[in-house]
C-alpha positions in Angstrom: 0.0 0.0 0.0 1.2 3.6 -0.7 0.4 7.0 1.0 0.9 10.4 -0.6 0.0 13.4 1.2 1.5 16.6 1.9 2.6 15.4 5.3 4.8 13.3 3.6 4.9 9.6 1.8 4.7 5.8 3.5 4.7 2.6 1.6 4.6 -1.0 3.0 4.9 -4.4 1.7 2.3 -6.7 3.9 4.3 -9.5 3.0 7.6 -8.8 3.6 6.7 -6.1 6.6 9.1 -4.2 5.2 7.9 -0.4 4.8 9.1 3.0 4.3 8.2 6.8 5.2 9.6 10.1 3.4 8.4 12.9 5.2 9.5 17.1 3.2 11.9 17.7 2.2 11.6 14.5 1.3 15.8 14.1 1.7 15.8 11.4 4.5 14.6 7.8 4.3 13.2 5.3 6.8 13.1 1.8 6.4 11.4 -0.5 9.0 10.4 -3.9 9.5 7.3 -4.4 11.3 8.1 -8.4 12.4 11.6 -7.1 14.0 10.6 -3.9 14.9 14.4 -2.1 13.4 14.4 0.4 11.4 17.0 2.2 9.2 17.9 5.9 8.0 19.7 7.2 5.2 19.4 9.8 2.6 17.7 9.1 -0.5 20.6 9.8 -2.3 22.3 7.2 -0.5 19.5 4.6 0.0 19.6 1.3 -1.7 17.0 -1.3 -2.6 16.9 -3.7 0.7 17.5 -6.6 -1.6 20.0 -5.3 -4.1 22.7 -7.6 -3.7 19.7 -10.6 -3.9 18.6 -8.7 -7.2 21.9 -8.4 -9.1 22.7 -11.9 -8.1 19.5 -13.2 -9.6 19.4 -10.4 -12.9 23.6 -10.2 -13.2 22.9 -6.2 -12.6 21.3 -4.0 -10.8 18.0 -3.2 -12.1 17.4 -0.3 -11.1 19.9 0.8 -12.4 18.9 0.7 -16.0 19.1 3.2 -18.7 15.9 4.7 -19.4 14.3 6.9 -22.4 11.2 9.0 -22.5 8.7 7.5 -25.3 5.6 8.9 -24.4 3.2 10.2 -22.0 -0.7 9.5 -21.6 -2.8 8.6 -18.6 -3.1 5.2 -16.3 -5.9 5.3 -13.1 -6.7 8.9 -13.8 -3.3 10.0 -13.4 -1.3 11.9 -15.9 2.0 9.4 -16.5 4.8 10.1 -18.8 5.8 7.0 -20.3 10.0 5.5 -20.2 11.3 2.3 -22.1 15.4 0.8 -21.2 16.9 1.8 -24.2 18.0 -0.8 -27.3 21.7 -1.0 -26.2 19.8 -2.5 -22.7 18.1 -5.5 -24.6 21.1 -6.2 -26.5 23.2 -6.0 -23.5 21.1 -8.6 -21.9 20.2 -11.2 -24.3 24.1 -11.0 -24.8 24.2 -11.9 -21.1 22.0 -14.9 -21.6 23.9 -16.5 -24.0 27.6 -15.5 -22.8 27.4 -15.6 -19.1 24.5 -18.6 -18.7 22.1 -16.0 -16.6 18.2 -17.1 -16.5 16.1 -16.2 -19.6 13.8 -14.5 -16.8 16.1 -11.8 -17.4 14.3 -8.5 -18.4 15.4 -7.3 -21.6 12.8 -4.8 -22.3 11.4 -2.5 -19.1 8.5 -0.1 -20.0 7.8 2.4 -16.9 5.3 4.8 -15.8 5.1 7.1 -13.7 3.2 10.7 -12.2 4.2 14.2 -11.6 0.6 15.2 -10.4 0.8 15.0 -6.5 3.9 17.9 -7.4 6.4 15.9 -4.9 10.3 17.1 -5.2 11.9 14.6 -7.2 13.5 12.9 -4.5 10.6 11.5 -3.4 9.8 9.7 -6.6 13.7 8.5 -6.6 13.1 7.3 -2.6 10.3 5.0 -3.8 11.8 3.7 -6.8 14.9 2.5 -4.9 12.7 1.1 -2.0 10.8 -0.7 -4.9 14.5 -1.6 -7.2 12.7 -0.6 -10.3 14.8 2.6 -12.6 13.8 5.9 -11.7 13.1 8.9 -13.8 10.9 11.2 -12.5 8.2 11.3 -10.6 5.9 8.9 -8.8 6.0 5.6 -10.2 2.9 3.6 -10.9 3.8 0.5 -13.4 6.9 -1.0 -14.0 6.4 -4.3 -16.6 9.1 -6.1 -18.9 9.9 -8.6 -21.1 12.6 -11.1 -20.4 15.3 -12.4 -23.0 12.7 -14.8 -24.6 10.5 -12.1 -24.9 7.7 -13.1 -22.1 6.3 -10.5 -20.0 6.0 -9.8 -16.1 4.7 -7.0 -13.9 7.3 -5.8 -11.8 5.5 -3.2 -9.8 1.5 -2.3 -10.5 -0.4 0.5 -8.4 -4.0 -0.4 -8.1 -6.7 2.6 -8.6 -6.2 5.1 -6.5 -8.5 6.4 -3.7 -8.4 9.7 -1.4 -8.4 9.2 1.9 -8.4 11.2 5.1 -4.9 11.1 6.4 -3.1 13.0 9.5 0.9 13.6 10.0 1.3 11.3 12.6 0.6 8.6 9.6 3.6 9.3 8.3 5.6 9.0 11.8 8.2 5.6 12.4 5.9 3.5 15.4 7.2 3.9 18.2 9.0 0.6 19.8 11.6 0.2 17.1 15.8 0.0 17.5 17.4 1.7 14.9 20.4 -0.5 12.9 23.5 0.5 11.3 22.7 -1.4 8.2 19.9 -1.7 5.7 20.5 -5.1 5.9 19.7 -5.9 9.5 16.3 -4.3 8.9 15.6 -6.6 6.2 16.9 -9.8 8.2 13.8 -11.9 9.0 11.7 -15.2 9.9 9.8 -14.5 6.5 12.6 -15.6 4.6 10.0 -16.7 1.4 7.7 -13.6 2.1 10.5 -11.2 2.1 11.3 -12.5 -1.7 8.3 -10.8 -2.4 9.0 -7.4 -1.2 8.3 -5.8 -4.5 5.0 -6.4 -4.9 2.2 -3.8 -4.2 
């Protein structure tokens, strides 16, 4: 589930309990984990996608890290979304992958984004939730990330259901109280839900 407001932004993965709150200027990031009850800070600009190192090991890069394009814009759940695609160097890049270095077809090859300018956020919000998510940031809020692996098969990576206003207060946007902070990203994302946790990137 994910909150925008102007009191700030808070996302949360029920199956991984792993969530996250921006608050303005929008320059720091929390990450907490509801089972353990830790939490982590860092600076957006230094924050990394709590399973990185699980996601480079499984793609052979970092995807978030991909090299996008703009291709379009239009509109998706009433929102007005400007359209990226990875560009054609990516694709080649990675089918070469799958036949030199014996990764997984699963792969993505081909990554089509979308994503929002209309709550009017500073861009680091937008770049806090897309490394919280490990999808490639532009600009703005994302909403859909889908792609294509190297045998050409797609896969939704991250999909926002319609969205809905609700009635929402600052303290919604506030770390629980009852957590220990960690000196590592990593720490926070330790936990019993081992197979959940894998699908932390779900919404």
């Amino acid at each position: 589930m994910l909150l925008v407001s102007q009191f700030g932004i808070r996302t949360c993965n029920p199956k991984s309990s792993i969530c996250m709150i921006m608050t303005p200027p929008f320059e720091i990031a929390t990450v907490y984990n509801k089972s353990t009850k830790k939490y982590f800070q860092a600076p957006v600009k230094a924050l990394r996608c709590p399973m990185q190192k699980t996601l480079a090991l499984f793609n052979a890069y970092v995807l978030g890290e991909a090299p996008m394009g703009k291709v379009g814009t239009g509109q998706l759940d009433g929102f007005n979304v400007v359209k990226y695609r990875t560009s054609k160097a990516f694709e080649v890049k990675a089918k070469l992958l799958r036949k030199t270095d014996n990764v997984p077809s699963s792969n993505p090859s081909v990554i089509d984004s979308q994503s929002t300018d209309d709550f009017h956020l500073p861009p680091s919000a937008g770049e806090g939730l897309c490394k919280y998510y490990g999808v490639p940031w532009v600009s703005g809020i994302p909403l859909s990330v889908e792609a294509k692996d190297t045998d050409g098969d797609p896969s939704v990576i991250l999909k926002s259901s319609k969205g809905q206003k609700i009635k929402v207060t600052a303290s919604d946007f506030l770390l629980p109280p009852g957590f220990t902070r960690e000196k590592s990203l990593e720490e926070v994302h330790q936990s019993s839900q081992t197979e959940d946790a894998m699908q932390l990137f779900g919404r």
